[in-house]
C-alpha positions as CSV (number, residue, x, y, z in Angstrom):
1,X,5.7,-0.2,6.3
2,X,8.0,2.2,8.2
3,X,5.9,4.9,9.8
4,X,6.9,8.3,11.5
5,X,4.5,10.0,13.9
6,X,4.5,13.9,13.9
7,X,2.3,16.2,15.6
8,X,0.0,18.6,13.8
9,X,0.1,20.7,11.5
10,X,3.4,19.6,10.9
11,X,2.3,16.3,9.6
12,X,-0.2,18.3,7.1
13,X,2.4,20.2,5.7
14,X,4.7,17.5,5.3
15,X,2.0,15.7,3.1
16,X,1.4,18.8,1.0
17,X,5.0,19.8,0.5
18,X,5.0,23.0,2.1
19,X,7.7,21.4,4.3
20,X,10.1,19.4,3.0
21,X,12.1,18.8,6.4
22,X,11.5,16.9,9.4
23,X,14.0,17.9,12.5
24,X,14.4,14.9,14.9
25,X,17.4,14.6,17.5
26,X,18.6,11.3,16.3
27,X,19.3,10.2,12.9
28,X,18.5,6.9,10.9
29,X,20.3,5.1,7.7
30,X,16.5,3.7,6.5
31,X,15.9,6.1,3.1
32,X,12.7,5.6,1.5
33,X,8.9,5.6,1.7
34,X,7.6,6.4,5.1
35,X,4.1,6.6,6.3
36,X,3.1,9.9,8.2
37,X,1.0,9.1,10.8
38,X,-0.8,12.3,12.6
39,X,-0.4,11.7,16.5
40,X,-1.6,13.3,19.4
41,X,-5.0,15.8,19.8
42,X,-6.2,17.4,16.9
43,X,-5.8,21.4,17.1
44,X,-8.6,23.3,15.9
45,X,-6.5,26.6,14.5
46,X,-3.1,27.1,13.5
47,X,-1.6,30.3,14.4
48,X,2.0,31.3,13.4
49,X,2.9,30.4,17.0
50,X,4.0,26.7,14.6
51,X,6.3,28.5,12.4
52,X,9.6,29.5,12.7
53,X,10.8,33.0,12.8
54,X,11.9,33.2,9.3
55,X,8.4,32.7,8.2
56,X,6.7,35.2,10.1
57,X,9.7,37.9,9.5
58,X,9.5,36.5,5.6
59,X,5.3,36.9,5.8
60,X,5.3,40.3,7.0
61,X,8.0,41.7,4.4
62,X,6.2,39.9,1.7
63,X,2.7,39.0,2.1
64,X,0.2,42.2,0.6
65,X,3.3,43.5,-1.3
66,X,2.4,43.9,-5.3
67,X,5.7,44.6,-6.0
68,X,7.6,41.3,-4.6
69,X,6.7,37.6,-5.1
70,X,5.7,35.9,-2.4
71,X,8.5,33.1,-1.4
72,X,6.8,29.4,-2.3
73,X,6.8,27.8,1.1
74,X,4.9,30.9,2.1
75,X,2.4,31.3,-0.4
76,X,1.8,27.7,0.1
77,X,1.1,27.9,4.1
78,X,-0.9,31.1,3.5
79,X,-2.9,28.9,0.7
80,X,-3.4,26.4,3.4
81,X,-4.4,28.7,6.0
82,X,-7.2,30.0,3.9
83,X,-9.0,26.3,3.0
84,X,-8.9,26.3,7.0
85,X,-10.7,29.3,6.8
86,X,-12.8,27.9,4.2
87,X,-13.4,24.5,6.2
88,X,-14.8,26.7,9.1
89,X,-16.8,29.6,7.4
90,X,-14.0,32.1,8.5
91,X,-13.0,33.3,5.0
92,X,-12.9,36.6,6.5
93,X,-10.6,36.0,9.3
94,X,-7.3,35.3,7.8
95,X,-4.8,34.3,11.2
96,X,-7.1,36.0,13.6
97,X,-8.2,33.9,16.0
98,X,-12.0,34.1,16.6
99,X,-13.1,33.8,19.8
100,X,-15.8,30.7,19.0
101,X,-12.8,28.8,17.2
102,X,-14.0,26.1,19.9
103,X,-17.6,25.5,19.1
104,X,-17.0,26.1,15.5
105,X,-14.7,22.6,15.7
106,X,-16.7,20.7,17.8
107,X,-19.8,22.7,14.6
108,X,-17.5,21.5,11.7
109,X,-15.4,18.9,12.7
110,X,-11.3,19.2,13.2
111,X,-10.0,20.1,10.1
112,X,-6.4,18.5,11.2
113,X,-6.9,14.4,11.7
114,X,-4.8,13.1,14.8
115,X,-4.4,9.5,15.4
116,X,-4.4,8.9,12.0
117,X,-2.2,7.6,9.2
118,X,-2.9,10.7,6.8
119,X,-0.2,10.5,4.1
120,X,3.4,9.3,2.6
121,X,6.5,10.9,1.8
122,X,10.1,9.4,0.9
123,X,12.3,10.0,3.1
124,X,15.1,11.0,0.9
125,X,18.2,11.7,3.0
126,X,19.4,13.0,6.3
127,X,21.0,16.6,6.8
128,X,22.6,18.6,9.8
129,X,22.9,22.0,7.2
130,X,19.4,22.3,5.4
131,X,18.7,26.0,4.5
132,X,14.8,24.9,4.4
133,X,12.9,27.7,6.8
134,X,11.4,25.0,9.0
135,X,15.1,23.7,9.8
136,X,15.9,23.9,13.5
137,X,20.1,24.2,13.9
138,X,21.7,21.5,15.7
139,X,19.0,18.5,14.7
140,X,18.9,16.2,12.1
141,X,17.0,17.5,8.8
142,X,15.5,14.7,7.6
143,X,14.4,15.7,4.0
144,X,11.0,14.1,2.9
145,X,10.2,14.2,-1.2
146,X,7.0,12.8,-3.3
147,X,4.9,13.9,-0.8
148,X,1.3,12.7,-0.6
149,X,-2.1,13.1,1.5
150,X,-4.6,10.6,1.7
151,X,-7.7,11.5,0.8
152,X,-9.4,9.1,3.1
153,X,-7.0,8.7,6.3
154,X,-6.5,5.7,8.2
155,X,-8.2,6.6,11.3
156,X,-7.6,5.2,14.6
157,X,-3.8,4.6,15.0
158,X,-1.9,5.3,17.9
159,X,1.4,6.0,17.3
160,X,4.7,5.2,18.6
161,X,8.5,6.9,19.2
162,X,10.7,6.7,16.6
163,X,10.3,4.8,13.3
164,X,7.8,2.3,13.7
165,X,6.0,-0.5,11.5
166,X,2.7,-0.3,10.5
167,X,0.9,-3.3,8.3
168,X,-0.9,-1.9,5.7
């Protein structure tokens, strides 16, 4: 099965549909189901040093406000951020960094699984013009849909460039 390899937490998001775009420099004709395979080191805390400006300028005009909804995409990363909190007994540290983060993941476990086939997505079409906050201008947007995450992984696959085959 076709099989793209993305570094986290981008592949994390991608399975839960908080983002619905994938920028790469080159584009491909192949539409349709795609593995997403996790590559690379696992990370042990998000920050918003992984989101684009529009998010963080978006977060801090919405996020706390009563009066205004909080956008989707944001109210889902700020949902995700907290079962990270969750996963390593910081539920009171909401994007601050503790300085332990280290031996809490080595404590816990990585929350984020690298190396590993973690989900599927169809790869619905390819963009230059998507309006989606996680679109980098001048890249192709490829645009993912029917997003799933694997409840068990496939662990232990190294990944390759570009689209690759994986047998199931």
């Amino acid at each position: 099965m076709k099989t793209l390899s993305i570094r986290q937490p981008f592949a994390s998001l991608i399975c839960r549909g908080i983002k619905t775009i994938e920028n790469r420099s080159w584009d491909t004709t192949y539409r349709g189901k795609l593995l997403i395979h996790a590559s690379g080191k696992p990370i042990a805390w998000p920050t918003f040093d992984y989101l684009p400006h529009d998010f963080v300028k978006g977060y801090h005009k919405y996020y706390g406000t009563s009066a205004k909804a909080i956008p989707k995409e944001h109210a889902a990363f700020i949902k995700w951020i907290e079962e990270l909190c969750i996963f390593y007994h910081l539920e009171k540290q909401l994007f601050n960094k503790p300085d332990d983060i280290e031996s809490r993941a080595k404590q816990y476990g990585y929350a984020l699984q690298a190396q590993a086939i973690i989900g599927e997505a169809d790869l619905a079409d390819v963009v230059t013009n998507s309006k989606e906050i996680f679109a980098i201008p001048n890249n192709y947007h490829w645009v993912m849909a029917n997003p799933v995450l694997y409840e068990k992984p496939i662990m232990n696959v190294i990944g390759k460039l570009r689209l690759w085959e994986y047998e199931l």
